[in-house]
C-alpha positions, -999 to +999 in steps of 0.1 A: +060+175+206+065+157+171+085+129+164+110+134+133+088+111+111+058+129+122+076+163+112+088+154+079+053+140+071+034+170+082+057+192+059+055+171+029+018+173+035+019+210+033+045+213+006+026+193-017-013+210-010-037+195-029-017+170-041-010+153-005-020+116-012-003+085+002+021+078-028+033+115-032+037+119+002+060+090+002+077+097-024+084+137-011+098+119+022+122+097+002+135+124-022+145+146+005+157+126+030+176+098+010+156+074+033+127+044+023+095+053+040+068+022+039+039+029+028+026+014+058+047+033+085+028+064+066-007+056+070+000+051+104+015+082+115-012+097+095-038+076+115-021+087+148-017+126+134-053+127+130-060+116+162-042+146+178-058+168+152-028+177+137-041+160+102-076+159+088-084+130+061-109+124+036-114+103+001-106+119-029-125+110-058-115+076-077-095+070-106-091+049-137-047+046-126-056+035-090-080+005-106-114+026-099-099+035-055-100+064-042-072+085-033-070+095+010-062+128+009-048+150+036-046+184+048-027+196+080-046+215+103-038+248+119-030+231+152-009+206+131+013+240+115+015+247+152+029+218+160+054+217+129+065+257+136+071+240+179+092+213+162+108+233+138+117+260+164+128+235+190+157+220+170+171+252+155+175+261+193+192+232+202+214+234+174+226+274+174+263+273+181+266+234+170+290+225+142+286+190+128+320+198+108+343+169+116+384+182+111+410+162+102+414+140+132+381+129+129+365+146+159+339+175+155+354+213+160 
């Protein structure tokens, strides 16, 4: 089973197509959950993703913003929207009939 970070990277991955490089990526993570991602905490997930085939990686072609580097592009795999679609599936189960409304006591109904 994916981790949370793992989840939220593969998403952001397919959410963005095309356009899945480290700094968008990151930047799609921090937008939607409020939270800093490190850039480093990213290319390792995406290191360890690709090694369980969820991810596949590859150089994108260089550019004159990035100082002449190439971009490491990413594309999740169908075993990788397998994995998301588990994730995903396994948390709306465990949440049906769970209200994280707190009253006015302070406890949760």
């Amino acid at each position: 089973m994916l981790g949370e970070f793992e989840y939220l990277l593969i998403t952001a991955a397919a959410r963005l197509g095309e356009d899945a490089y480290g700094a968008a990526r990151r930047d799609e993570i921090e937008a939607t959950t409020g939270r800093r991602c490190s850039i480093g905490a990213l290319y390792k997930t995406v290191d360890r993703l690709q090694e369980k085939g969820f991810l596949k990686t590859w150089m994108g072609d260089s550019t004159p913003q990035r100082g002449g580097r190439a971009k490491r592009m990413i594309r999740v795999t169908p075993k990788g929207v397998q994995a998301a679609k588990d994730f995903y599936d396994s948390v709306t189960r465990v949440s049906r009939g769970v209200s994280w409304a707190v009253n006015r006591t302070g406890s949760f109904s």
